[in-house]
KETI-384960 format. One record per residue (C-alpha): z, y, x; residue number from 1; residue in one letter. Coordinates in steps of 0.2 Angstrom, whole numbers, plus 5000, padded with zeros to 4 digits. Example, Ala and Ser with C-alpha at 12.3 -4.5 7.8 and 13.67 -1.06 7.14 Angstrom:
BEGIN
<lumba z="5039" y="4978" x="5062" n="1" res="A"/>
<lumba z="5036" y="4995" x="5068" n="2" res="S"/>
# end
This chain:
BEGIN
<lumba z="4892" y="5042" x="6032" n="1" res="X"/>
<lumba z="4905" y="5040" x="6044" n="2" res="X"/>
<lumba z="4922" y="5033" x="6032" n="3" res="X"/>
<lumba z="4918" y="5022" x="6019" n="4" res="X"/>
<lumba z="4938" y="5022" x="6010" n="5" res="X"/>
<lumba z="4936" y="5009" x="5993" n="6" res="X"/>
<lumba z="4948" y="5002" x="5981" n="7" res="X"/>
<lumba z="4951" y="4983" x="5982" n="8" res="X"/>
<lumba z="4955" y="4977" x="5963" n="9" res="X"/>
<lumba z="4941" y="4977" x="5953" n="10" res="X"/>
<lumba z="4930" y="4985" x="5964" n="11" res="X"/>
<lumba z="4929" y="4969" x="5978" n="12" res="X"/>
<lumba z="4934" y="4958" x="5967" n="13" res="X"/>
<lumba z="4938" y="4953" x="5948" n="14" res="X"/>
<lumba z="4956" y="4956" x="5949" n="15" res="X"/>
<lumba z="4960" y="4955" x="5929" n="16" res="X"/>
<lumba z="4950" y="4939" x="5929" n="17" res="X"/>
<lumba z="4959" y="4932" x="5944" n="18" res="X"/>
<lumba z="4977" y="4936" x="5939" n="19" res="X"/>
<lumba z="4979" y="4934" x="5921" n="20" res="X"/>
<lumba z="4972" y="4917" x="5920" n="21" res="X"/>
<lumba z="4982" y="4913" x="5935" n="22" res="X"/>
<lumba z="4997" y="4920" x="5925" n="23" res="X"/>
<lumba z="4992" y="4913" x="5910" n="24" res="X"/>
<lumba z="4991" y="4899" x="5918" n="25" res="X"/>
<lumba z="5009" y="4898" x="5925" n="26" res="X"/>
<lumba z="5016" y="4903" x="5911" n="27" res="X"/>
<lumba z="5012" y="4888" x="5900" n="28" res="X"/>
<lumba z="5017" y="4878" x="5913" n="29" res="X"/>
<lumba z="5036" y="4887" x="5914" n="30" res="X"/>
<lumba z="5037" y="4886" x="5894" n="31" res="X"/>
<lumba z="5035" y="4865" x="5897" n="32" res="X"/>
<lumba z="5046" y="4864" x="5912" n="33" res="X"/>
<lumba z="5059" y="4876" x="5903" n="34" res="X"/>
<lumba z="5057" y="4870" x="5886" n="35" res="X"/>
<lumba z="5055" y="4889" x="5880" n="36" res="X"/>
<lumba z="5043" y="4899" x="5869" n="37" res="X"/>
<lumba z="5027" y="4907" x="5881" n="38" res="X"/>
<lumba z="5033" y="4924" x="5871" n="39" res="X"/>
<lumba z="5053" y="4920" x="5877" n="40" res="X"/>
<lumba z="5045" y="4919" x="5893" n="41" res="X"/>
<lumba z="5032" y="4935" x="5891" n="42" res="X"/>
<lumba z="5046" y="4947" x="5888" n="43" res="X"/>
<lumba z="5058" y="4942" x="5902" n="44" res="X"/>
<lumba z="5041" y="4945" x="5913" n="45" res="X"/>
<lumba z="5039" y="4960" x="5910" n="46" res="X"/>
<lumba z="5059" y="4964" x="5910" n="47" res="X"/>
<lumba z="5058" y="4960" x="5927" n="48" res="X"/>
<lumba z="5042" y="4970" x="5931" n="49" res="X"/>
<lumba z="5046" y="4985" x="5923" n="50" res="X"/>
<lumba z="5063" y="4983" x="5933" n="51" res="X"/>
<lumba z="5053" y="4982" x="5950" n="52" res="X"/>
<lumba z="5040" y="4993" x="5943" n="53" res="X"/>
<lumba z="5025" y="4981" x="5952" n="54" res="X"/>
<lumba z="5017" y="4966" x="5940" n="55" res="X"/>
<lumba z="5013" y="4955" x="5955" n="56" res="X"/>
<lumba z="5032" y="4958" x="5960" n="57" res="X"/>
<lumba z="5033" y="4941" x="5972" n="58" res="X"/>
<lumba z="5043" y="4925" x="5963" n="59" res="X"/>
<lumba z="5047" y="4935" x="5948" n="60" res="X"/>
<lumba z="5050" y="4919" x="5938" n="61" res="X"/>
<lumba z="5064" y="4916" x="5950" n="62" res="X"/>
<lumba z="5073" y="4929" x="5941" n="63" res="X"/>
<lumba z="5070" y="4925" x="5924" n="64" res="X"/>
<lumba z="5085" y="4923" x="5912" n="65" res="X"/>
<lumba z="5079" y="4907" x="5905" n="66" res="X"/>
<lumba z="5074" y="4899" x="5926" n="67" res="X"/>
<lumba z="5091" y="4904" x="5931" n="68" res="X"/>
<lumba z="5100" y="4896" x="5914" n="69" res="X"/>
<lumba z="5090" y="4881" x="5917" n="70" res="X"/>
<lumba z="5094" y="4883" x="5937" n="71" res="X"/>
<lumba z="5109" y="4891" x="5939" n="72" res="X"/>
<lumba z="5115" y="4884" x="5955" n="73" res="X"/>
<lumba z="5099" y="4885" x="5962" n="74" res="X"/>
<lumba z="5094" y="4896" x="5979" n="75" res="X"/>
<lumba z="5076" y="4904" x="5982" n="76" res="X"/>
<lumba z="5071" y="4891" x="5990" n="77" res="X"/>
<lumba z="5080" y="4876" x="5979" n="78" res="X"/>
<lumba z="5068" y="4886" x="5963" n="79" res="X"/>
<lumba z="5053" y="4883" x="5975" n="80" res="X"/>
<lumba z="5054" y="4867" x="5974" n="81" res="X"/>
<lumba z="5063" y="4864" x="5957" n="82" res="X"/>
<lumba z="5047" y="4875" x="5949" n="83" res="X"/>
<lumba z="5033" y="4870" x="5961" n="84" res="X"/>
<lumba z="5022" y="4864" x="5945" n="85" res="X"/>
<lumba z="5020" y="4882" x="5939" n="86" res="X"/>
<lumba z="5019" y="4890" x="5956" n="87" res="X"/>
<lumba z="5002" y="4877" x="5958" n="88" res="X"/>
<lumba z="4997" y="4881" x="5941" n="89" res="X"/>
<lumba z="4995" y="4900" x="5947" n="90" res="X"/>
<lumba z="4989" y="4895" x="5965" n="91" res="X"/>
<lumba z="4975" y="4883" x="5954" n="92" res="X"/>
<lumba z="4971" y="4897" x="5944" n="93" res="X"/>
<lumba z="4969" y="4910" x="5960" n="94" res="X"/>
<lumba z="4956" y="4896" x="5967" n="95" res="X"/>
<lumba z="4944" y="4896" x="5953" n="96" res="X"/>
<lumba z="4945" y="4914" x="5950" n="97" res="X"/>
<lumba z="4950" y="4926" x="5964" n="98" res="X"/>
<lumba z="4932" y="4929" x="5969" n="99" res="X"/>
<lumba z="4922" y="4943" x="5977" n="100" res="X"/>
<lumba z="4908" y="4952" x="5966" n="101" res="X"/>
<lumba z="4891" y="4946" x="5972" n="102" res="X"/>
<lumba z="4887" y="4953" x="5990" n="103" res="X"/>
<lumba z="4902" y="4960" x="5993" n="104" res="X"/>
<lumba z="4905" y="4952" x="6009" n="105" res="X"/>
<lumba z="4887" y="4953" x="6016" n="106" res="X"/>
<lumba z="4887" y="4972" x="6012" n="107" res="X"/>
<lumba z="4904" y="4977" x="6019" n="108" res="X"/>
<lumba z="4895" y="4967" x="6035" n="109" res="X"/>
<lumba z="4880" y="4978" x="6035" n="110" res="X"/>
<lumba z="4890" y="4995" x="6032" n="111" res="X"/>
<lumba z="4902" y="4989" x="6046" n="112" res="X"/>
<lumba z="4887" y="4983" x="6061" n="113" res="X"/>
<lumba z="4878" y="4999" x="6054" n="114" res="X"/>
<lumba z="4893" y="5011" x="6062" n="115" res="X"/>
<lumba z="4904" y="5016" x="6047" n="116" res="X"/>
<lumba z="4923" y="5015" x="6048" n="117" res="X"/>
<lumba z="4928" y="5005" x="6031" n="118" res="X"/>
<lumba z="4948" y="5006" x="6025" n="119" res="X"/>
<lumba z="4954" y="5001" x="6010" n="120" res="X"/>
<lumba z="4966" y="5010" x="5998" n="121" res="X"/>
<lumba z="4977" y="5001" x="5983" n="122" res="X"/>
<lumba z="4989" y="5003" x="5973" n="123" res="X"/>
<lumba z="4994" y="4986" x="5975" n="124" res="X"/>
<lumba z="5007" y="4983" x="5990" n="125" res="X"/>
<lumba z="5003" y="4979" x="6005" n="126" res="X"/>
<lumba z="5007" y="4961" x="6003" n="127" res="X"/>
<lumba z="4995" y="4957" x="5992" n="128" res="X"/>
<lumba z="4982" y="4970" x="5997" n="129" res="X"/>
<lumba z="4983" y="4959" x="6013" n="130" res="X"/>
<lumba z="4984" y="4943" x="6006" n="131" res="X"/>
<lumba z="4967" y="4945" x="5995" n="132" res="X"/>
<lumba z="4958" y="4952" x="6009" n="133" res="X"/>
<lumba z="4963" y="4937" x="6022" n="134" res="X"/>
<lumba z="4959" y="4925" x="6009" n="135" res="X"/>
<lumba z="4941" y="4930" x="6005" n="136" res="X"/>
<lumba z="4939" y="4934" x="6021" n="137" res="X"/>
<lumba z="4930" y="4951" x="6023" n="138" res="X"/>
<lumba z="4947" y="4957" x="6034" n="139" res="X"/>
<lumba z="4937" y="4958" x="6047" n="140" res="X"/>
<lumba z="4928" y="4972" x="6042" n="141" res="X"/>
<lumba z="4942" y="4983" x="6038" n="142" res="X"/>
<lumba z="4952" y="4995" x="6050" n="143" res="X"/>
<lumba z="4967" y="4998" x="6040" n="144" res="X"/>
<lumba z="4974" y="4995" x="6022" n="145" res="X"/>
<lumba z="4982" y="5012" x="6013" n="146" res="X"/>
<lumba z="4994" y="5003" x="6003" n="147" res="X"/>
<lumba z="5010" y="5005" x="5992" n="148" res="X"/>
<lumba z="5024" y="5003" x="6000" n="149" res="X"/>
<lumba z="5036" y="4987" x="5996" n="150" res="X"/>
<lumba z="5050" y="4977" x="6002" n="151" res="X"/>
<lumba z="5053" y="4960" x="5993" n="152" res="X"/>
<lumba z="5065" y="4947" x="5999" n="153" res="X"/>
<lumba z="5055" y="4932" x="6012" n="154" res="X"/>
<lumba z="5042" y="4918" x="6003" n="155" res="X"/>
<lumba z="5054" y="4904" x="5999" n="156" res="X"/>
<lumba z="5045" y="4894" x="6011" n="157" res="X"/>
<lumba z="5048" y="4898" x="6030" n="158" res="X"/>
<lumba z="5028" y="4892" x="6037" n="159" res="X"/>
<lumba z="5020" y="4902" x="6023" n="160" res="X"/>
<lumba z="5030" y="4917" x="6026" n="161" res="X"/>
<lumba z="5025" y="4917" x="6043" n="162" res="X"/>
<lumba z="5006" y="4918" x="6039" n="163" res="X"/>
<lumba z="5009" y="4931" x="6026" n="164" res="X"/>
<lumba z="5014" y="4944" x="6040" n="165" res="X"/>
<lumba z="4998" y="4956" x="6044" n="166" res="X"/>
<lumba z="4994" y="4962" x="6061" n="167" res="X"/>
<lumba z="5003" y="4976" x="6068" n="168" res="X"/>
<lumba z="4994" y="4994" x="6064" n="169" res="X"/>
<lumba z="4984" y="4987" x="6051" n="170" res="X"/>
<lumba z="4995" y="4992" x="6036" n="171" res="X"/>
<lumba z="4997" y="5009" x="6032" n="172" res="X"/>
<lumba z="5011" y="5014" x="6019" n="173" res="X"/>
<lumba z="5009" y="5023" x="6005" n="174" res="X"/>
<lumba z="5024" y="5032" x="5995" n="175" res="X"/>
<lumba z="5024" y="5028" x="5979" n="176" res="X"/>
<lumba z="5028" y="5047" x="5974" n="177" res="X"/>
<lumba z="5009" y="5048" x="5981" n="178" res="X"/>
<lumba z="4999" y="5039" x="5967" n="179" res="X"/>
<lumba z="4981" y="5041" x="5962" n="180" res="X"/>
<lumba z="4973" y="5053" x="5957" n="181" res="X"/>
<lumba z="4982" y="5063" x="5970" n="182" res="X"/>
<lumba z="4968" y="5070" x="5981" n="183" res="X"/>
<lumba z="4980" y="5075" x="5994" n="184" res="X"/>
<lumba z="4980" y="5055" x="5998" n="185" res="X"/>
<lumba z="4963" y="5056" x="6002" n="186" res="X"/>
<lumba z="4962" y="5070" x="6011" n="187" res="X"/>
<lumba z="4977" y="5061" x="6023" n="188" res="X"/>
<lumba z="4966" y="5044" x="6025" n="189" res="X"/>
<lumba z="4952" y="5057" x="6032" n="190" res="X"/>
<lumba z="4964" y="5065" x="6045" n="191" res="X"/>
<lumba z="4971" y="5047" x="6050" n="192" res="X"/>
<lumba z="4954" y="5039" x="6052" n="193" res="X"/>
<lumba z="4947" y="5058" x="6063" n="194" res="X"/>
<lumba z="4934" y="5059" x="6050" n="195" res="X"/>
<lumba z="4928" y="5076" x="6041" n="196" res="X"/>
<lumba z="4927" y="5074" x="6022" n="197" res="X"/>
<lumba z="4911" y="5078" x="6020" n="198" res="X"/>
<lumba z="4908" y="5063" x="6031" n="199" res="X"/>
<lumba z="4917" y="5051" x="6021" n="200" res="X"/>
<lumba z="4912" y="5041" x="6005" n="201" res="X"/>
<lumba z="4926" y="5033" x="5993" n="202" res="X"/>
<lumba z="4918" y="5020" x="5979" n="203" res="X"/>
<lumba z="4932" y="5012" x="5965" n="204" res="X"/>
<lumba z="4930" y="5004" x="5948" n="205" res="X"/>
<lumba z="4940" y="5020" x="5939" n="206" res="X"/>
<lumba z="4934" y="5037" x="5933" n="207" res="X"/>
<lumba z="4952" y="5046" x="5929" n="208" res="X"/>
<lumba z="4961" y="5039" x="5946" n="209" res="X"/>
<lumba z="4947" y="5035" x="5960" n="210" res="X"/>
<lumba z="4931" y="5046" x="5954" n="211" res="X"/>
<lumba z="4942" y="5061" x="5950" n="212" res="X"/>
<lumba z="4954" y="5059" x="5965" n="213" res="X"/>
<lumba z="4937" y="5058" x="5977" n="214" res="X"/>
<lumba z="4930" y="5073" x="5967" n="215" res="X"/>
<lumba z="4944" y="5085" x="5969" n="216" res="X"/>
<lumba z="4945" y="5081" x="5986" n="217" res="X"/>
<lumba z="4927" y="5086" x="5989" n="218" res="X"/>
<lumba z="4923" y="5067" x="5996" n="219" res="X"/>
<lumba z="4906" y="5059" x="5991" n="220" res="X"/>
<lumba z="4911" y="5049" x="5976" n="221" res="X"/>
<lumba z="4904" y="5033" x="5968" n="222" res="X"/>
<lumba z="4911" y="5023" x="5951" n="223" res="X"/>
<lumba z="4909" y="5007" x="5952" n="224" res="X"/>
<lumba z="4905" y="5005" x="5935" n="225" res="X"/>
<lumba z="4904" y="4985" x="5935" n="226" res="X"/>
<lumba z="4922" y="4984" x="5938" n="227" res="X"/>
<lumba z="4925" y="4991" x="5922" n="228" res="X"/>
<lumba z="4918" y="4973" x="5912" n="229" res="X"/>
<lumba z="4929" y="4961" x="5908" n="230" res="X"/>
<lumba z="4934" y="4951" x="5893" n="231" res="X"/>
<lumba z="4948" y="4959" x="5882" n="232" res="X"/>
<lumba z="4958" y="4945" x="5878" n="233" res="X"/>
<lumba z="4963" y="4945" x="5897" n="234" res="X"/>
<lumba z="4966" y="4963" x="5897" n="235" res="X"/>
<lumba z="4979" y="4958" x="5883" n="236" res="X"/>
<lumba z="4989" y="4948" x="5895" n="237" res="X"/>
<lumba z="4991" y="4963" x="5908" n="238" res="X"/>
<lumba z="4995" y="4975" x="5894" n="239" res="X"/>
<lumba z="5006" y="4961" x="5888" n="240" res="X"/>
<lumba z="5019" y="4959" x="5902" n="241" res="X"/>
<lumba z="5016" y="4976" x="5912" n="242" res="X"/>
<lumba z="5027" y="4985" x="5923" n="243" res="X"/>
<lumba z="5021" y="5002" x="5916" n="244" res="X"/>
<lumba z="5035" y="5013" x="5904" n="245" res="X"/>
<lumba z="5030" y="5022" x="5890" n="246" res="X"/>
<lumba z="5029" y="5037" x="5900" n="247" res="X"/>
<lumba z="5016" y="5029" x="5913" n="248" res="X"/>
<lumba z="5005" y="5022" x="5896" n="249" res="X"/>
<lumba z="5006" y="5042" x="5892" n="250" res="X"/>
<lumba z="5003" y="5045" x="5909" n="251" res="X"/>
<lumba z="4989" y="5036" x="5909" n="252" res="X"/>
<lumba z="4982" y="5042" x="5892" n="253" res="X"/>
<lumba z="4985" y="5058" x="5898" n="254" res="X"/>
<lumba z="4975" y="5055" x="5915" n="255" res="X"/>
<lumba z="4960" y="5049" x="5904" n="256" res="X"/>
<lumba z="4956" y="5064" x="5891" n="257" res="X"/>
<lumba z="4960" y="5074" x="5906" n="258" res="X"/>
<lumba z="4945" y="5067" x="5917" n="259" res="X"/>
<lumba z="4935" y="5060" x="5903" n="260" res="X"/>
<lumba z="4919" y="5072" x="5907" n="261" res="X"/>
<lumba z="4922" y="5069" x="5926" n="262" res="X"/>
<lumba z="4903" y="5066" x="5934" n="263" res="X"/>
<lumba z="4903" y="5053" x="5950" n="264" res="X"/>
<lumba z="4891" y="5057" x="5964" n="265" res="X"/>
<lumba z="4883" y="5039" x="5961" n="266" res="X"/>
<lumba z="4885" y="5026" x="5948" n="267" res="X"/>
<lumba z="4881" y="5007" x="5956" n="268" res="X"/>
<lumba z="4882" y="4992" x="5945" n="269" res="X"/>
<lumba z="4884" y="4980" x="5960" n="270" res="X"/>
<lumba z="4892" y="4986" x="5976" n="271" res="X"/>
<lumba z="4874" y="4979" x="5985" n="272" res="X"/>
<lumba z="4869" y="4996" x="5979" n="273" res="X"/>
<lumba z="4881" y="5006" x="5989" n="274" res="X"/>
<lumba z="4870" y="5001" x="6005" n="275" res="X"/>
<lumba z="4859" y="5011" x="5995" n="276" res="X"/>
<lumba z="4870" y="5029" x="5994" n="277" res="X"/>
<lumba z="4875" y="5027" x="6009" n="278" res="X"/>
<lumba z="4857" y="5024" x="6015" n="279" res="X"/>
<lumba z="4857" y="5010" x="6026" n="280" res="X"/>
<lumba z="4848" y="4998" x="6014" n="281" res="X"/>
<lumba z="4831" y="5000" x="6024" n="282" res="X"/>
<lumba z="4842" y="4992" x="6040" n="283" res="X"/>
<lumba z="4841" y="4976" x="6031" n="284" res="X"/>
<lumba z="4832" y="4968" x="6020" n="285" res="X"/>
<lumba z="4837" y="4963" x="6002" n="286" res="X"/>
<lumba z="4832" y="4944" x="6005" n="287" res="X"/>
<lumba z="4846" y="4944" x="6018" n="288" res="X"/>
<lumba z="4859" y="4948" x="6005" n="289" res="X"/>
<lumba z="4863" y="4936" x="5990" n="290" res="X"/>
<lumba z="4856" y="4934" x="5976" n="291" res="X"/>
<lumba z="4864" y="4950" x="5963" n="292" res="X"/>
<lumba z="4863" y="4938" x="5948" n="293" res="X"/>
<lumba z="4871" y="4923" x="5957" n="294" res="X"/>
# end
């Protein structure tokens, strides 16, 4: 195997986990500072991501009708400040819960010294495809990120912006025309990285977008099925203050009776067990990795 391409959010890492108590999170501290119902608050959420079209869109608070009737004089950088309580509730609630899946980090390590190109490709933007991957740091092991395109105005704060700008080449744009499962994608990341598709693997959490996309493009495909458990009430949350329409909900429904028999080449419930498919396991031995249950 000489490309392994895989998907980032719930596939490294829990991502519902991670951000909807960190939303959650923030929210209840906005509805204190604002002195306004969480479900005031939940609606003008997703007002504003539907209107970007991108859940994580960057400060959306800022742009809230409530923030700017409390704050109506107040610049980007004024709100920072003015609302930095809820800005460290999310931030607190990242800390405890934006973590990899066990031997995540040891793996990617093994597949990398063992030869193997690795890329990532998201449907998150850039910015926060980045930012994850810095933060938990397994970077390192990654050539390039395939991410959506997205252009947001500066972090409020000047020194943080600064660090949140990824080396040059590293980020490669994605249309958002061009959205899973669109095998075309896939075939493209092949022809960038010089790899054939037989020679490539793509693992993600997601049967009707990343199984079926790597499938029709004739690329080995494993479902990380693990990625697919997480408690409901969180789930609720996303669902809650999405930036999806109605016609991306049929979209999506559509996507899933459409693929629901799709067959991956491998199932894994732990992404050790990619070192496995992609037969580099007996390189190393499995009391150099973490502990699966830890």
């Amino acid at each position: 195997m000489k490309l392994l391409i895989t998907d980032l959010d719930n596939t490294l890492y829990d991502w519902v986990t991670y951000f909807a108590n960190s939303f959650r999170a923030m929210v209840k501290d906005l509805a204190l500072t604002l002195d306004v119902e969480e479900e005031t608050l939940l609606d003008e959420f997703k007002a504003v991501h539907q209107h970007y079209g991108n859940s994580e869109h960057p400060f959306a608070m800022f742009e809230l009708p409530s923030v700017r009737r409390r704050f109506p004089d107040s610049s980007r950088e004024q709100l920072y400040s003015d609302l930095k309580s809820s800005i460290a509730a999310f931030r607190a609630g990242r800390e405890e819960h934006l973590r990899l899946y066990a031997g995540v980090s040891d793996t990617l390590r093994a597949i990398s010294e063992g030869g193997t190109i690795i890329v990532a490709h998201t449907e998150a933007v850039a910015i926060h495809a980045y930012y994850r991957l810095l933060k938990l740091d397994i970077l390192k092991y990654f050539k390039h990120i395939y991410a959506l395109e997205g252009h947001f105005e500066p972090h409020p704060n000047p020194a943080r912006a600064a660090e949140l700008v990824p080396p040059v080449g590293l980020i490669e744009t994605i249309s958002r025309n061009k959205r899973k499962p669109n095998p075309e994608l896939l075939k493209e990341i092949c022809r960038s990285e010089g790899v054939r598709l037989a020679d490539a693997c793509y693992v993600g959490d997601s049967l009707s977008r990343d199984v079926s996309m790597a499938k029709s493009a004739k690329v080995m495909a494993v479902w990380a099925r693990y990625g697919t458990s997480y408690e409901g009430s969180l789930w609720d949350i996303l669902v809650r203050v999405t930036h999806w329409t109605d016609e991306d909900v049929t979209r999506e429904a559509e996507l899933r009776n459409l693929y629901a028999d799709t067959q991956p080449d491998f199932t894994i419930d732990s992404f050790v067990e990619l070192l496995d498919v992609i037969g580099l396991r007996g390189s190393y031995e499995r009391s150099a990795l973490p502990d699966q249950a830890a």
